[in-house]
mmJSON file of the N, C-alpha and C atoms, coordinates in Angstrom:
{"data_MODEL":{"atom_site":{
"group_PDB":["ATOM","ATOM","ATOM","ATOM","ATOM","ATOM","ATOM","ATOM","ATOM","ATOM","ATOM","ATOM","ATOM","ATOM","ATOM","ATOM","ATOM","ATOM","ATOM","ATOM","ATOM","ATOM","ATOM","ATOM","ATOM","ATOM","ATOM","ATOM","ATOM","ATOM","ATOM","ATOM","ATOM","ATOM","ATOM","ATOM","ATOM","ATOM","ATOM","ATOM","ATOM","ATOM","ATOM","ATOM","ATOM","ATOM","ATOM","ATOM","ATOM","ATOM","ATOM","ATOM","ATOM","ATOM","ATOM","ATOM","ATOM","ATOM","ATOM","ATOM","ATOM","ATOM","ATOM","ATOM","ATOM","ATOM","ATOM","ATOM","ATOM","ATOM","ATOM","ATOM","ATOM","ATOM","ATOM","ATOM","ATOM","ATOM","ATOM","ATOM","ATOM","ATOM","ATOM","ATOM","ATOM","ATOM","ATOM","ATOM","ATOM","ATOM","ATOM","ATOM","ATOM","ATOM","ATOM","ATOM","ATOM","ATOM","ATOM","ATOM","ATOM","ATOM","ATOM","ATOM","ATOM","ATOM","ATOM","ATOM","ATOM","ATOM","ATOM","ATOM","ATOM","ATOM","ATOM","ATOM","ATOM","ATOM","ATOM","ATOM","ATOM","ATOM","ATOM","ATOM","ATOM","ATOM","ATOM","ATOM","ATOM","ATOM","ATOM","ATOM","ATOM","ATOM","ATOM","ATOM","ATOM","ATOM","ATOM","ATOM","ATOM","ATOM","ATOM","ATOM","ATOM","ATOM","ATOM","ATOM","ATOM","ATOM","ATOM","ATOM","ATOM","ATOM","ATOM","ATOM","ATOM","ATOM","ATOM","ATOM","ATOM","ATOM","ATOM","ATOM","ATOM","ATOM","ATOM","ATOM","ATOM","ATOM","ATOM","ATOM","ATOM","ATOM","ATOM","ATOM","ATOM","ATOM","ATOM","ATOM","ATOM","ATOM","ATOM","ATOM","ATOM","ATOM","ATOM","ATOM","ATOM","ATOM","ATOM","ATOM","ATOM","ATOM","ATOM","ATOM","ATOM","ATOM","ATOM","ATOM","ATOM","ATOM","ATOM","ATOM","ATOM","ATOM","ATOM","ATOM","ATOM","ATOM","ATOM","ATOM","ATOM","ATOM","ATOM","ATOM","ATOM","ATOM","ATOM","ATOM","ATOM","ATOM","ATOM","ATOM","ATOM"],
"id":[1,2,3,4,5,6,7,8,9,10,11,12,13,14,15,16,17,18,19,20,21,22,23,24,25,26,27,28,29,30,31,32,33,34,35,36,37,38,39,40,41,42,43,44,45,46,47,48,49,50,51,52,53,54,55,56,57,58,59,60,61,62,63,64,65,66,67,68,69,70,71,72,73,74,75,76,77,78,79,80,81,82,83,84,85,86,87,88,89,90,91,92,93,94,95,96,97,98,99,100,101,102,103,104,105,106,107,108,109,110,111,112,113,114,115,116,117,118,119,120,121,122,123,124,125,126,127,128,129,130,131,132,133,134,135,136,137,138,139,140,141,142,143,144,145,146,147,148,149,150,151,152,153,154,155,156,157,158,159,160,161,162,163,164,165,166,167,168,169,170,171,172,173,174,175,176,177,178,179,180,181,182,183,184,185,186,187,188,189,190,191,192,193,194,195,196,197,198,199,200,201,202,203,204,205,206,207,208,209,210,211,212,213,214,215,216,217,218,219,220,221,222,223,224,225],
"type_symbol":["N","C","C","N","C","C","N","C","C","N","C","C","N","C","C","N","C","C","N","C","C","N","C","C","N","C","C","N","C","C","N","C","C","N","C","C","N","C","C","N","C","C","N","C","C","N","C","C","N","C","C","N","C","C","N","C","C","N","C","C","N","C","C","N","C","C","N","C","C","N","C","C","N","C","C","N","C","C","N","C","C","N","C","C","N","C","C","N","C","C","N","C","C","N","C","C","N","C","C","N","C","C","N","C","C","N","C","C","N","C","C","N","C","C","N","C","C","N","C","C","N","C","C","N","C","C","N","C","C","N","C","C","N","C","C","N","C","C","N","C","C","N","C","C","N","C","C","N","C","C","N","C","C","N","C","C","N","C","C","N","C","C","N","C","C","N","C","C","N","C","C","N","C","C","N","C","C","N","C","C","N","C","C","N","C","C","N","C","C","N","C","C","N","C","C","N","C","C","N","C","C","N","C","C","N","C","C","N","C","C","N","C","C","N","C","C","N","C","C","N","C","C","N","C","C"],
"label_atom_id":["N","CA","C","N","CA","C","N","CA","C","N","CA","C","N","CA","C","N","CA","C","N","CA","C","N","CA","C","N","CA","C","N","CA","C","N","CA","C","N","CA","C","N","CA","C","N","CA","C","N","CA","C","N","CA","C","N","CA","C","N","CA","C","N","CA","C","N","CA","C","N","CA","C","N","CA","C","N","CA","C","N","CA","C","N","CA","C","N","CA","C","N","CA","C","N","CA","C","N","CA","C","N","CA","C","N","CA","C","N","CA","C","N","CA","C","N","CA","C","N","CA","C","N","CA","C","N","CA","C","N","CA","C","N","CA","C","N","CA","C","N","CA","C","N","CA","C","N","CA","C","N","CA","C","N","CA","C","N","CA","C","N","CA","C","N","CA","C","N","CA","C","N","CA","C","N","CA","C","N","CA","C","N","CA","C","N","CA","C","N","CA","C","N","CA","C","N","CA","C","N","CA","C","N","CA","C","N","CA","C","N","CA","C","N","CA","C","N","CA","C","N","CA","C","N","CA","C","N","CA","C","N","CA","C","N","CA","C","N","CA","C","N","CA","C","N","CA","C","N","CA","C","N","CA","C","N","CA","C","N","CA","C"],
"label_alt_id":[null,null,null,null,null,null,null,null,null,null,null,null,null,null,null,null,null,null,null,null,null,null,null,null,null,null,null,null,null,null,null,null,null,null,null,null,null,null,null,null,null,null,null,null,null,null,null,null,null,null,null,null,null,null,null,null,null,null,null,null,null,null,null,null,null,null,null,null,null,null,null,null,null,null,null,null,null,null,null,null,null,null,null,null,null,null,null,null,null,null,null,null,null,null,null,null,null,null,null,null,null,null,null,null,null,null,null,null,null,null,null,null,null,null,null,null,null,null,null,null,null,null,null,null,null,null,null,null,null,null,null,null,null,null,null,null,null,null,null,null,null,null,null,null,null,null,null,null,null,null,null,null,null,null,null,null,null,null,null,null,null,null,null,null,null,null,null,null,null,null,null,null,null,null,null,null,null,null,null,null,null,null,null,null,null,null,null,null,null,null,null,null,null,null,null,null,null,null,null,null,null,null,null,null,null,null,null,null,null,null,null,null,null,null,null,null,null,null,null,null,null,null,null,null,null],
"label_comp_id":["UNK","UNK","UNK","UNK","UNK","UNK","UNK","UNK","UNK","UNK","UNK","UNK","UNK","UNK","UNK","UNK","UNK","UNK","UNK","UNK","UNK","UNK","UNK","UNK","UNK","UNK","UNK","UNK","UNK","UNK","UNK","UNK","UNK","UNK","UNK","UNK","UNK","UNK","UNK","UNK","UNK","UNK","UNK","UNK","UNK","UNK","UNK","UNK","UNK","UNK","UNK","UNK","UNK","UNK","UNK","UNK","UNK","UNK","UNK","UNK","UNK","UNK","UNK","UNK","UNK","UNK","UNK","UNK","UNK","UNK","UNK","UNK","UNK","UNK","UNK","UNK","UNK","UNK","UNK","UNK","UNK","UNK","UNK","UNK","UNK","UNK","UNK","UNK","UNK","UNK","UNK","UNK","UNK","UNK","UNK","UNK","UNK","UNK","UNK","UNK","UNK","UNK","UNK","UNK","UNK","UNK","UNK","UNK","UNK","UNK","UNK","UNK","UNK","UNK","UNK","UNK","UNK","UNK","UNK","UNK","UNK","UNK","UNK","UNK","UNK","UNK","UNK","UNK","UNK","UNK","UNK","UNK","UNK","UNK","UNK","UNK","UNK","UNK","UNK","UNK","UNK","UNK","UNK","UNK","UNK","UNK","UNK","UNK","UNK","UNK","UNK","UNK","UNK","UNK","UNK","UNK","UNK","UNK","UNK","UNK","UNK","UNK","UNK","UNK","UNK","UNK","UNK","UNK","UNK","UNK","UNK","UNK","UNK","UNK","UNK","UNK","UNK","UNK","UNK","UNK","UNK","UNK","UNK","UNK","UNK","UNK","UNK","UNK","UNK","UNK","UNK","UNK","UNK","UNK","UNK","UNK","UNK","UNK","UNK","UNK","UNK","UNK","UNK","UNK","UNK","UNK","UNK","UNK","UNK","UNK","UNK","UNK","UNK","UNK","UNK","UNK","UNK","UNK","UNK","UNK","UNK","UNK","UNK","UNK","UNK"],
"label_asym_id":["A","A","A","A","A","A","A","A","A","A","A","A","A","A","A","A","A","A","A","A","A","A","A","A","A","A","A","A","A","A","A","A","A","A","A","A","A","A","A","A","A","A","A","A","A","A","A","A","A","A","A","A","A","A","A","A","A","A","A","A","A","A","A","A","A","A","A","A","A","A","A","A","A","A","A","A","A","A","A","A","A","A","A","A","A","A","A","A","A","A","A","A","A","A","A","A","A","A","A","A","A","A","A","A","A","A","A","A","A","A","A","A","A","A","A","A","A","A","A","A","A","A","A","A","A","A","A","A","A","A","A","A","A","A","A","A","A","A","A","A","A","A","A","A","A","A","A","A","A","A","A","A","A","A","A","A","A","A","A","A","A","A","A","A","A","A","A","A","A","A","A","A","A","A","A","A","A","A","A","A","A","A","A","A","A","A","A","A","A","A","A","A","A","A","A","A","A","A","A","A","A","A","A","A","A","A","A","A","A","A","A","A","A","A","A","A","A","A","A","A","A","A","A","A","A"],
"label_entity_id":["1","1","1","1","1","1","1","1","1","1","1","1","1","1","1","1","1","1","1","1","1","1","1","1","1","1","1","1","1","1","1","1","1","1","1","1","1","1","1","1","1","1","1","1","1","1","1","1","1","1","1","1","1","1","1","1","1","1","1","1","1","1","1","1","1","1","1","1","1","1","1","1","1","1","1","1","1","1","1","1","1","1","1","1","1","1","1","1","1","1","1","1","1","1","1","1","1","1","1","1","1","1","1","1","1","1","1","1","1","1","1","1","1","1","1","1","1","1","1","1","1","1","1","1","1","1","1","1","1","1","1","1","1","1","1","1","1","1","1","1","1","1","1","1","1","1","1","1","1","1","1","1","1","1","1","1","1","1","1","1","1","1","1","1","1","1","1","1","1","1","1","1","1","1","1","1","1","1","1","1","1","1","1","1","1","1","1","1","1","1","1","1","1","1","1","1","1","1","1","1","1","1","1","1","1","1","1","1","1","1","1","1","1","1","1","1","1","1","1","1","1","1","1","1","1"],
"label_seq_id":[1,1,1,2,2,2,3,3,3,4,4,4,5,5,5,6,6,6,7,7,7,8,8,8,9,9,9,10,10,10,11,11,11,12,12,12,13,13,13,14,14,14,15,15,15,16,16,16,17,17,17,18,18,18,19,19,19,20,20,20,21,21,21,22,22,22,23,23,23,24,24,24,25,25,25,26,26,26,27,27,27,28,28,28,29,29,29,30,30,30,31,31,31,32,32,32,33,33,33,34,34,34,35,35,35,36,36,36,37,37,37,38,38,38,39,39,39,40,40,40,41,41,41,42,42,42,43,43,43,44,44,44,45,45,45,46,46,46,47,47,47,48,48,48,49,49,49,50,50,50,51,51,51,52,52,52,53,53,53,54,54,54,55,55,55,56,56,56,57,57,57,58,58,58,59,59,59,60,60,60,61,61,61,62,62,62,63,63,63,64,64,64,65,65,65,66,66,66,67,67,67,68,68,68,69,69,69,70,70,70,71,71,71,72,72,72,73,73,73,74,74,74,75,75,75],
"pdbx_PDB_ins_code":[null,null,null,null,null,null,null,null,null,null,null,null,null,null,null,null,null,null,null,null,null,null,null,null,null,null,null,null,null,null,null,null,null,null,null,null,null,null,null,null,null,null,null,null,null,null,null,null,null,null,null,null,null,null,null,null,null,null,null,null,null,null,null,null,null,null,null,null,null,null,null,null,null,null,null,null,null,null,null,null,null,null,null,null,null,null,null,null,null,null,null,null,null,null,null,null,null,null,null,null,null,null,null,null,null,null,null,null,null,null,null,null,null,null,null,null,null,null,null,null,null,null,null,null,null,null,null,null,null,null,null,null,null,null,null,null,null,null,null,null,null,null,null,null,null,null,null,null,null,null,null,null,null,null,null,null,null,null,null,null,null,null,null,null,null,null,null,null,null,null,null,null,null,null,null,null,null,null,null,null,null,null,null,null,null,null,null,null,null,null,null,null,null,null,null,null,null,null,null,null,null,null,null,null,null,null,null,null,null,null,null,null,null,null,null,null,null,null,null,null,null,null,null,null,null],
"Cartn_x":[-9.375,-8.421,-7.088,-6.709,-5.306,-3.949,-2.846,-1.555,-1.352,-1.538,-1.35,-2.555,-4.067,-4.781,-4.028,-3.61,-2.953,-2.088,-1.169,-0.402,-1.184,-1.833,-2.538,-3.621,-4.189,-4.713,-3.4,-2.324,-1.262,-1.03,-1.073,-0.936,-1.472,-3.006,-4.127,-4.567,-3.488,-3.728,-5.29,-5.298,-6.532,-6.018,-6.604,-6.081,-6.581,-5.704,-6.103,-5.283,-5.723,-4.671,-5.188,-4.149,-4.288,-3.576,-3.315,-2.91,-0.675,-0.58,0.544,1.367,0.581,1.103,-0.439,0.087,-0.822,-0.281,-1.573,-1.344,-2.467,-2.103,-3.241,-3.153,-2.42,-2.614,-1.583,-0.976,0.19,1.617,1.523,2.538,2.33,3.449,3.284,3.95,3.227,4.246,4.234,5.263,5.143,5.548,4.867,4.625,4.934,5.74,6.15,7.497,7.617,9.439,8.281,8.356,8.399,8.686,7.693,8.284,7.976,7.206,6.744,6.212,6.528,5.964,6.289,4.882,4.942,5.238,6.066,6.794,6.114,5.696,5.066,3.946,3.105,2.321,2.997,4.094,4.748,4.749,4.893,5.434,5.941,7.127,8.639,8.578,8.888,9.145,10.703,10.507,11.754,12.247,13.113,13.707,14.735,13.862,14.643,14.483,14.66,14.295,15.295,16.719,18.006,18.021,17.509,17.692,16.884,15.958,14.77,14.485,12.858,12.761,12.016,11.318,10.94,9.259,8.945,7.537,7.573,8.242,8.779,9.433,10.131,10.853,9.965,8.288,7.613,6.626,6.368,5.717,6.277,7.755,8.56,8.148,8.109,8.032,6.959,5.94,4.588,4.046,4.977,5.527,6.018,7.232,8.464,7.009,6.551,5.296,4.143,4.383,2.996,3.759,5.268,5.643,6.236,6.242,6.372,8.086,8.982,10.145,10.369,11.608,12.208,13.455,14.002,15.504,15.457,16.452,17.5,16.846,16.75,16.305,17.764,17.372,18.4,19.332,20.63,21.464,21.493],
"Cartn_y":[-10.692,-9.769,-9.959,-8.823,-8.966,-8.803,-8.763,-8.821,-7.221,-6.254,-5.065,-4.531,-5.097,-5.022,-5.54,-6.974,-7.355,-6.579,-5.633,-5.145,-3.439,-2.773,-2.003,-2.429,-3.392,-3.781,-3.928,-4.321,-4.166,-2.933,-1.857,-0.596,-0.23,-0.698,0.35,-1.138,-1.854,-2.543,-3.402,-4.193,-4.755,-6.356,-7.372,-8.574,-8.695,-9.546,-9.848,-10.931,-11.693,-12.4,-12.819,-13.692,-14.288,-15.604,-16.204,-17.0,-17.358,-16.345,-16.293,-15.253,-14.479,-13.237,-12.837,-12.408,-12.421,-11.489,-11.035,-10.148,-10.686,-10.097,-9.905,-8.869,-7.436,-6.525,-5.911,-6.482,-6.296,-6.46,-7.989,-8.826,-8.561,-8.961,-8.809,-10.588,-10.999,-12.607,-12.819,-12.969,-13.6,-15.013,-15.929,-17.712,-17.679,-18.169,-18.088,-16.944,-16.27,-15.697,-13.845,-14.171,-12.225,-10.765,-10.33,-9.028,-7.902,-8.0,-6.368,-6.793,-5.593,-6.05,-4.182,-4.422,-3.074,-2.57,-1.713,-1.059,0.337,0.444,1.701,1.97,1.35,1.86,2.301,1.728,2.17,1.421,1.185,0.276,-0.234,-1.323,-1.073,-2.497,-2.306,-3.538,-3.676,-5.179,-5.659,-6.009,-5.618,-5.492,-6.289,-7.168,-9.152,-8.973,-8.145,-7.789,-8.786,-8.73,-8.816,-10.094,-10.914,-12.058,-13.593,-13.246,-13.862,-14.388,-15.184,-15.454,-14.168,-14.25,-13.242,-13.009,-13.713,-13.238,-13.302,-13.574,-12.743,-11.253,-11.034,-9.966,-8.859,-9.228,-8.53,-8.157,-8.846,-9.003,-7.549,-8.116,-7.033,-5.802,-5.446,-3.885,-3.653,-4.17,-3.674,-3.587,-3.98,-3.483,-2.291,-2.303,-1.559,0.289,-0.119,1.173,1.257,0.578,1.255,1.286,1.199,1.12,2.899,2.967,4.136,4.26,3.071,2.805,1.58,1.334,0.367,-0.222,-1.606,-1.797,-3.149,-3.173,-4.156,-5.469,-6.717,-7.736,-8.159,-9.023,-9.405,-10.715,-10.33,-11.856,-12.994],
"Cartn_z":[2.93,3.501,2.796,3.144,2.079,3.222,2.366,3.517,3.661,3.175,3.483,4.552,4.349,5.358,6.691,7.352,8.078,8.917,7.862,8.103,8.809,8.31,8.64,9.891,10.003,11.646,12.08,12.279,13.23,13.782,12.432,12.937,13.945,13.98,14.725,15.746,16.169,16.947,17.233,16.142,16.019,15.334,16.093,15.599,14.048,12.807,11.535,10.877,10.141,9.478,8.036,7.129,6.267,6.155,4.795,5.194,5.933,5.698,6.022,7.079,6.976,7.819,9.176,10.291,11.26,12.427,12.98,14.035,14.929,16.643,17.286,17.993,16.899,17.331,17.903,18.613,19.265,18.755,18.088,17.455,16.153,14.909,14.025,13.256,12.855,12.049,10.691,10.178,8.786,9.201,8.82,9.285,10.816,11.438,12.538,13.043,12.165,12.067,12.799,13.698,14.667,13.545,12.954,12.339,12.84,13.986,14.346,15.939,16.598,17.856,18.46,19.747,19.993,21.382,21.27,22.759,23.09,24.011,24.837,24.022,22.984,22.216,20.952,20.591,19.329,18.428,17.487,16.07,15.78,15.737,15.602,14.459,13.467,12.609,12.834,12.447,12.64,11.323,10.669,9.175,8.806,8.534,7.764,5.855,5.955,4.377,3.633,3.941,3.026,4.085,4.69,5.523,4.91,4.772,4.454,2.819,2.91,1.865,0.919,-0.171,-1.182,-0.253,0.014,0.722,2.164,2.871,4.077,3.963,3.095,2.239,2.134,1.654,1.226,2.305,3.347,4.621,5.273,5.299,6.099,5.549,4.147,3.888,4.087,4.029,4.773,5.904,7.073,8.345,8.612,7.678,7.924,7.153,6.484,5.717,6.789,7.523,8.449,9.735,10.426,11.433,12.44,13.744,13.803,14.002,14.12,14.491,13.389,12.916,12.315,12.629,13.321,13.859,13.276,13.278,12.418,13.621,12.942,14.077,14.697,15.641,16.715,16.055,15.891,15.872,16.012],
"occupancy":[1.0,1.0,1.0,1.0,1.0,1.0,1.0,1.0,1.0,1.0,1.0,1.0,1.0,1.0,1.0,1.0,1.0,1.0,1.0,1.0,1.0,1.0,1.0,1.0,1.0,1.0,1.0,1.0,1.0,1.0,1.0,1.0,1.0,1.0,1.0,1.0,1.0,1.0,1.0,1.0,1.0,1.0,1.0,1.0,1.0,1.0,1.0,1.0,1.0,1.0,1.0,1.0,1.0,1.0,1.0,1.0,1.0,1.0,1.0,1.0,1.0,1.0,1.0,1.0,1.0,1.0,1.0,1.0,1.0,1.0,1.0,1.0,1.0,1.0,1.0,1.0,1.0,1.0,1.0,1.0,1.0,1.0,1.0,1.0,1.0,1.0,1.0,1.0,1.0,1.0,1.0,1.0,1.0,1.0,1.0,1.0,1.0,1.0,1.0,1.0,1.0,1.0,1.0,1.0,1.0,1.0,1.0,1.0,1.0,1.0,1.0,1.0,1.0,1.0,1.0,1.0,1.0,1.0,1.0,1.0,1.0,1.0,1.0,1.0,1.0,1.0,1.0,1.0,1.0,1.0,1.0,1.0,1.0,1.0,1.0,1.0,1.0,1.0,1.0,1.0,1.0,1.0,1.0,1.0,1.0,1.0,1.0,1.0,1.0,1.0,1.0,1.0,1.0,1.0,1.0,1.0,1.0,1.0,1.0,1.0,1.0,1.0,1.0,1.0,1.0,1.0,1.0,1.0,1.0,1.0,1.0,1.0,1.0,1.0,1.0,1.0,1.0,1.0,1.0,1.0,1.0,1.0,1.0,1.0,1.0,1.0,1.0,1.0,1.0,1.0,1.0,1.0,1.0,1.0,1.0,1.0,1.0,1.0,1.0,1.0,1.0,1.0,1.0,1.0,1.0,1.0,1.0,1.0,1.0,1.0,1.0,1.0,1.0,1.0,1.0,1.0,1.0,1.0,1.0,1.0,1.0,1.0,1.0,1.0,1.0],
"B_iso_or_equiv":[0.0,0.0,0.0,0.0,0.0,0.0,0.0,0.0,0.0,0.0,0.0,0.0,0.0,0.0,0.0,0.0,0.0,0.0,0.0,0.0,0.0,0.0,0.0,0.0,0.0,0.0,0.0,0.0,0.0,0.0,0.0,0.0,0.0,0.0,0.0,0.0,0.0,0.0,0.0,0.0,0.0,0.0,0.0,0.0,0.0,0.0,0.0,0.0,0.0,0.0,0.0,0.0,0.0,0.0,0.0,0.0,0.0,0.0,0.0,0.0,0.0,0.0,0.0,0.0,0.0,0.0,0.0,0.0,0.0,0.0,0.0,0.0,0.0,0.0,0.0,0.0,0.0,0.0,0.0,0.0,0.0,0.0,0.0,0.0,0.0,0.0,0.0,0.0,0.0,0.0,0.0,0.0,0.0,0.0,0.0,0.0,0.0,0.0,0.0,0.0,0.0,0.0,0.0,0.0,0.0,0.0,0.0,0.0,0.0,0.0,0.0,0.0,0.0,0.0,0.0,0.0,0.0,0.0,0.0,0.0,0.0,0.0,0.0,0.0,0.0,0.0,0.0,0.0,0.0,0.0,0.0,0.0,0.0,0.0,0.0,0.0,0.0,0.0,0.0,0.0,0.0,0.0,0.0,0.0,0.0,0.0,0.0,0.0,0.0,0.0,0.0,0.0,0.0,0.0,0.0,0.0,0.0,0.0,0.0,0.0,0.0,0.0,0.0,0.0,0.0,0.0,0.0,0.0,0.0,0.0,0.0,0.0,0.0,0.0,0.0,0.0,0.0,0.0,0.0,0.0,0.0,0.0,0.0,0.0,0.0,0.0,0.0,0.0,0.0,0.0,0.0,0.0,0.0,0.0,0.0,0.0,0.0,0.0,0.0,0.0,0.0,0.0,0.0,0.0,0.0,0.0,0.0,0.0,0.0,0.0,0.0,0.0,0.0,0.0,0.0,0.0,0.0,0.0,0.0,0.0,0.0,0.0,0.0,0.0,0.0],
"pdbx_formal_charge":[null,null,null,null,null,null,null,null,null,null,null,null,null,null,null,null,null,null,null,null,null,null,null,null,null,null,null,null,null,null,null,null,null,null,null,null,null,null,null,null,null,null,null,null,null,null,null,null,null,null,null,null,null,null,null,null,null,null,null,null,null,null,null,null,null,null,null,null,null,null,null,null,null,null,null,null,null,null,null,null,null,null,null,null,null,null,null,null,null,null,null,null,null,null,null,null,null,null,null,null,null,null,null,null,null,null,null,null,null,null,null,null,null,null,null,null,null,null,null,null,null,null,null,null,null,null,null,null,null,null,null,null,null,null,null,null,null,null,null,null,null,null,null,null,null,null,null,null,null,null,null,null,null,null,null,null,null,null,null,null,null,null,null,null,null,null,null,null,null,null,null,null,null,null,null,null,null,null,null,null,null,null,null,null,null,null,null,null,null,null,null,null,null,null,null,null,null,null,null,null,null,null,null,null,null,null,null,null,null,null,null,null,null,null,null,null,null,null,null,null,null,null,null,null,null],
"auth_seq_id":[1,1,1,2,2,2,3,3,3,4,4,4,5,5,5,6,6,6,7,7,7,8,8,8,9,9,9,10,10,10,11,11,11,12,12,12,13,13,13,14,14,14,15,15,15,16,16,16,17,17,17,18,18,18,19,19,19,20,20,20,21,21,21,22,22,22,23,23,23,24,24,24,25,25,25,26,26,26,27,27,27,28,28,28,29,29,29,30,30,30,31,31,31,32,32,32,33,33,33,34,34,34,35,35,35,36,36,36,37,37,37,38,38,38,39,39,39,40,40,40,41,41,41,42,42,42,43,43,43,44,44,44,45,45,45,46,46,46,47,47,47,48,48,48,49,49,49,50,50,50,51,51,51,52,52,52,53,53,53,54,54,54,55,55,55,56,56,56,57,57,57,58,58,58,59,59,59,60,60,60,61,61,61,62,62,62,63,63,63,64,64,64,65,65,65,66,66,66,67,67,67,68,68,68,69,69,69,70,70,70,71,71,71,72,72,72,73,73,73,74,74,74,75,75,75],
"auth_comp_id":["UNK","UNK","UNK","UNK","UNK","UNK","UNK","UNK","UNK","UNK","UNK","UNK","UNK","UNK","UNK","UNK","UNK","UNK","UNK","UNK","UNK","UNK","UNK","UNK","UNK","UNK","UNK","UNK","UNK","UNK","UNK","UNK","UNK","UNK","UNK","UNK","UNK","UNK","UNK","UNK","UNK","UNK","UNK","UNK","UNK","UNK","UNK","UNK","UNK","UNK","UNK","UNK","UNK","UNK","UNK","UNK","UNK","UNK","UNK","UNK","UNK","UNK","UNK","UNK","UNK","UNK","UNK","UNK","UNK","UNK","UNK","UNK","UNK","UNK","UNK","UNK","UNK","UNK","UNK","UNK","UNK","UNK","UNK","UNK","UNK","UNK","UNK","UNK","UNK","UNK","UNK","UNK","UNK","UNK","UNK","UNK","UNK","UNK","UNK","UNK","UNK","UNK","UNK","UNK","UNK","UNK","UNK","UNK","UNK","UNK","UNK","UNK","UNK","UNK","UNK","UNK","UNK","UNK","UNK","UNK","UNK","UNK","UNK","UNK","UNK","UNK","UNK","UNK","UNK","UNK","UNK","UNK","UNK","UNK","UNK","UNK","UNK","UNK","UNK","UNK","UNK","UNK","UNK","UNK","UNK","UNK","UNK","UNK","UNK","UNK","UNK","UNK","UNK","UNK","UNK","UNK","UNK","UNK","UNK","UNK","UNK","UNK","UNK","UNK","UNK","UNK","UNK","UNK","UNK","UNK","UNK","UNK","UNK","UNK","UNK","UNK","UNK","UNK","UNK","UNK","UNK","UNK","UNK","UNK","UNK","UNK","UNK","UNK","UNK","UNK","UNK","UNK","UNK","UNK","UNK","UNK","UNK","UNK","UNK","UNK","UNK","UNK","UNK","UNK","UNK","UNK","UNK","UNK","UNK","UNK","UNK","UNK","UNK","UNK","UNK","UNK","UNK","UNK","UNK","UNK","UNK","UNK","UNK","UNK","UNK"],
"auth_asym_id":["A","A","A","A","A","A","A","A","A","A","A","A","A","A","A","A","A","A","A","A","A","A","A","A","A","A","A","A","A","A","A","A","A","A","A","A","A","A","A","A","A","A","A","A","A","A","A","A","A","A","A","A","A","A","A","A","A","A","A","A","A","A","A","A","A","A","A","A","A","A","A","A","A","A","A","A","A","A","A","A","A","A","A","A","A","A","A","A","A","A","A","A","A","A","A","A","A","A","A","A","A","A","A","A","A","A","A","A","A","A","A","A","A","A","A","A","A","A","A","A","A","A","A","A","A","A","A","A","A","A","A","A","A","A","A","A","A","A","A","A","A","A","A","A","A","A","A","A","A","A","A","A","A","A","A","A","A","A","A","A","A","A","A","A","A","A","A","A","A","A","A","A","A","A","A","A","A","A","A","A","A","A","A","A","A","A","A","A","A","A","A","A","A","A","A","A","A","A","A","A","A","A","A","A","A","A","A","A","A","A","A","A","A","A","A","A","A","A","A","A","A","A","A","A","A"],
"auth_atom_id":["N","CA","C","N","CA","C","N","CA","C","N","CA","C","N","CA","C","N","CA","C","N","CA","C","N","CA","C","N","CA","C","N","CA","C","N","CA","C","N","CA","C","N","CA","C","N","CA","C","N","CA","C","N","CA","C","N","CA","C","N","CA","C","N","CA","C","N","CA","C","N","CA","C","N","CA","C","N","CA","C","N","CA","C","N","CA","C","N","CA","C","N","CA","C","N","CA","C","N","CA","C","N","CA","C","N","CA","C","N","CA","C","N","CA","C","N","CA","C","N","CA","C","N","CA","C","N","CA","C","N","CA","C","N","CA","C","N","CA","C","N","CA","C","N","CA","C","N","CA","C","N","CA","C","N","CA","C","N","CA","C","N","CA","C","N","CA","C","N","CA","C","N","CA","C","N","CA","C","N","CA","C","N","CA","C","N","CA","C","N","CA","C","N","CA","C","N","CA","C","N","CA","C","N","CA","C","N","CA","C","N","CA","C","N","CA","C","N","CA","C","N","CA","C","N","CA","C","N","CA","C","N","CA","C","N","CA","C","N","CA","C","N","CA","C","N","CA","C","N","CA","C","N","CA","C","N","CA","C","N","CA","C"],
"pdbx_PDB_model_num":[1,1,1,1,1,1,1,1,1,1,1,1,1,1,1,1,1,1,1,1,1,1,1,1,1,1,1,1,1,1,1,1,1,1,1,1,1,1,1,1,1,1,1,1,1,1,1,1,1,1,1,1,1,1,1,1,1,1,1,1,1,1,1,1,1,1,1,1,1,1,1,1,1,1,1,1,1,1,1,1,1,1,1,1,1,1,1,1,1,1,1,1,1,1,1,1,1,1,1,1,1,1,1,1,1,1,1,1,1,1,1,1,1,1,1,1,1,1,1,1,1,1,1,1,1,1,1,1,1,1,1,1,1,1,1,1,1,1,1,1,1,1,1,1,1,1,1,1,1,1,1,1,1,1,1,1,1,1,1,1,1,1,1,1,1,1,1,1,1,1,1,1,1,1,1,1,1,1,1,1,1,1,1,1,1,1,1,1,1,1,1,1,1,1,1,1,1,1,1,1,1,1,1,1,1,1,1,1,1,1,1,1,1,1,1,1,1,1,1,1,1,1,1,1,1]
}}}
């Protein structure tokens, strides 16, 4: 499985992982750091792009490409 698969079972709410990035569908993680999580049945990545390291960085945009909402993470 790959990290864009991962990212695509998040979409369609189906648990998946690899070695770094993981869902159970609901949640979205790159290692332990929260990138996606879902409200009313929605999408919403959380966009650490310009925060993070280069493969968290890259986690995020393949969130942020399959998400139905995108917000800035929390302070």
């Amino acid at each position: 499985m790959k990290n864009k698969d991962v990212a695509s079972a998040w979409a369609a709410g189906k648990p998946a992982r690899t070695k770094n990035l993981r869902t159970d569908g609901e949640a979205l993680y790159s290692y332990r750091l929260l990138i996606g999580i879902t409200v009313c049945g929605k999408k919403v990545a959380l966009d650490y792009r310009r925060k993070v390291s280069n493969t968290t960085s890259m986690h995020c945009g393949l969130a942020v490409a399959v998400s139905d909402r995108v917000e800035s993470p929390p302070s």
